[in-house]
N, C-alpha and C positions, 0 to 999 in steps of 0.2 A: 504494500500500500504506500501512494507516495504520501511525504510527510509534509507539512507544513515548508518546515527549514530547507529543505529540499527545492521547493516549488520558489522559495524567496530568494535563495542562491541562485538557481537557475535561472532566476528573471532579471539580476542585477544589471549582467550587460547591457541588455535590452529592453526593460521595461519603458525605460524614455523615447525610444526608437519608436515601439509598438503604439503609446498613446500617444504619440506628435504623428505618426505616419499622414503626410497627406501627399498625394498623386499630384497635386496644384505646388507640391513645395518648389521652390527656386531650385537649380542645381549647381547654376554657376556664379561666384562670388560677384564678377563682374559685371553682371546684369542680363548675361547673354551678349555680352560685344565683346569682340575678334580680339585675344591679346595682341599688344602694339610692343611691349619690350618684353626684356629679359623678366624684372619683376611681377609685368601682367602673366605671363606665362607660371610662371611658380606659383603664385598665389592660384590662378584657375584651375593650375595642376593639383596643389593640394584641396581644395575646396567642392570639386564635382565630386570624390566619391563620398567627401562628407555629406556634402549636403544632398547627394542626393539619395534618401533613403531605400529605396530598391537596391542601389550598388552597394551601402553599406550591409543593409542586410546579407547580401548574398556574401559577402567577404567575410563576414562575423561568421557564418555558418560554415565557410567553407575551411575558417582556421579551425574550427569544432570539429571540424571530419579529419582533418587532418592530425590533430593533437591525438582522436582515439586513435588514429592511424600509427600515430608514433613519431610524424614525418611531421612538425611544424615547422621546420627550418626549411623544408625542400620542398614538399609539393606546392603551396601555393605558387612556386617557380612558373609551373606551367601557365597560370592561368593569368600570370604577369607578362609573360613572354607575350603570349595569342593576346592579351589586353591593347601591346602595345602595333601589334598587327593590326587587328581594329581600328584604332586608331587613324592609322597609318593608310588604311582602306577607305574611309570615311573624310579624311585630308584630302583624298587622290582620286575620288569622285567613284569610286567603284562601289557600289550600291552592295549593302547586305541589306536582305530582306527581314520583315517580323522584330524587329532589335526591340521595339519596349515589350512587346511578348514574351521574349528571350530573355531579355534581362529578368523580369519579372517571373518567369516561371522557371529561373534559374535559382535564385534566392530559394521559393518555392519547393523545389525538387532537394536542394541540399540539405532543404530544414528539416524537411521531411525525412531525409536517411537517415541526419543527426538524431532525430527524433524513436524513429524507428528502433534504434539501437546496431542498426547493422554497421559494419567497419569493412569501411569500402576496400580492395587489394587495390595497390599500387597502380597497377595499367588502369584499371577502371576509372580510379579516381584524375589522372591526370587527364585522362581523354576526355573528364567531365570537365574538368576546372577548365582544359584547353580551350572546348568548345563554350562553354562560357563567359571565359576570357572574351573572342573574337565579339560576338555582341554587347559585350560592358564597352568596350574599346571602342567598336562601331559607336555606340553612343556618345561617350567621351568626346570621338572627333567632330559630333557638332559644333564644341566649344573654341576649334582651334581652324577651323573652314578657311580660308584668306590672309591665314598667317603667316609671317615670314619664316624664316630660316630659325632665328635666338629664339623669339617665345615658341615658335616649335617645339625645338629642343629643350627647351627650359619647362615647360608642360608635358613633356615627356618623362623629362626626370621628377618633375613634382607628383604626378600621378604613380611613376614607380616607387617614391620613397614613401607615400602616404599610403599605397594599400597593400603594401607589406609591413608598416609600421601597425597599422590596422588590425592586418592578421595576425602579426607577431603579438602584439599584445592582446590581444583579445585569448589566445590563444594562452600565454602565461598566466591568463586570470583563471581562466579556466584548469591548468595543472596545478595552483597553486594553492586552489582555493574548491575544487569539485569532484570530489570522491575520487582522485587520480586521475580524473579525467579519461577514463575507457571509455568504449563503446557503448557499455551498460547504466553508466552514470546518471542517475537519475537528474539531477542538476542538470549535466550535456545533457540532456535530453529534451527537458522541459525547455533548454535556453532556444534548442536546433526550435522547438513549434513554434517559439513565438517567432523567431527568424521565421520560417515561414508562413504565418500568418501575416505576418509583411507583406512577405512576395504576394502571398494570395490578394492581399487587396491591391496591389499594385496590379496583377494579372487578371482580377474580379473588372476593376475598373476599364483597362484595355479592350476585354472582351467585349464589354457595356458600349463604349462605346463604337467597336466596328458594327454591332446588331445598333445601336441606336445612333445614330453618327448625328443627329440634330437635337440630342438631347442634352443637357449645357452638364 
């Protein structure tokens, strides 16, 4: 039976996440315009996965899969690498399709494993986070559309050091503080649903509107 202390550990990470979630929230610090320098670049690089809560979610969940995994230093690699291919796709005008679906039913999906209590094997998990990765990324590079050359690269590196600082720590709170942090951890467990009860309404909302598309 879960227990009280349980249900309240495991909601620490996330319980601010899960009652601020909205679909309408801002993602980028700048206001949605084109970094112009090296500084606009960094701050827009650190600030989209914060603020935008579908990305945080899925990152929060994804260092949880990874910690039962055993692997928090390494797997999230993959899903940084494809983030920054996304990216890099979405700068260069080559269309990936579905990306707030994907994002959102990515969060979704990982909360749900976390939840589950299964512990993903290495191949699986990578090929998850990879493909993940590329539609976070895809999203990301609307932020960075008509940008030069420095805040490119400067949003490149700020998005890679924020969602692995992300991970990395999210991921420490959880070893240090939630029953070892396995697979079976009640705490990881309860944290992974509300992560995806995020994604769900991020991916609830999506849905809503492709069936209702003039519904505000």
């Amino acid at each position: 039976m879960i227990q009280l202390k349980h249900v309240r550990n495991g909601l620490t990470a996330l319980a601010v996440t899960a009652m601020t979630a909205s679909p309408a929230l801002a993602h980028h610090p700048l206001g949605g315009g084109t970094p112009e320098t090296f500084a606009h670049g960094v701050l827009s690089g650190i600030g989209h996965p914060m603020l935008g809560i579908d990305h945080f979610a899925f990152i929060v969940a994804m260092a949880f899969a990874a910690v039962a995994m055993g692997r928090l230093t390494t797997a999230p690699l993959a899903f940084l690498a494809a983030s920054m291919i996304g990216v890099l796709f979405t700068y260069n005008g080559i269309a990936v399709p579905m990306i707030e679906l994907m994002v959102a039913g990515s969060a979704t999906l990982i909360g749900a494993i976390v939840l589950s209590g299964r512990q993903l094997s290495m191949p699986v998990a990578l090929g998850l986070f990879a493909a993940a990765g590329l539609f976070h990324g895809a999203a990301y590079g609307g932020a960075i559309v008509g940008a030069e050359s420095t805040p490119l690269l400067a949003y490149l590196g700020g998005l890679l050091i924020t969602q692995y600082a992300i991970a990395y720590g999210a991921g420490t709170v959880a070893k240090l503080f939630w029953d070892g942090a396995n697979a079976a951890s009640v705490s990881l467990r309860v944290a992974g649903g509300v992560a995806a009860g995020v994604g769900f309404t991020f991916l609830f909302e999506n849905i809503e509107g492709m069936i209702f598309p003039g519904v505000a």
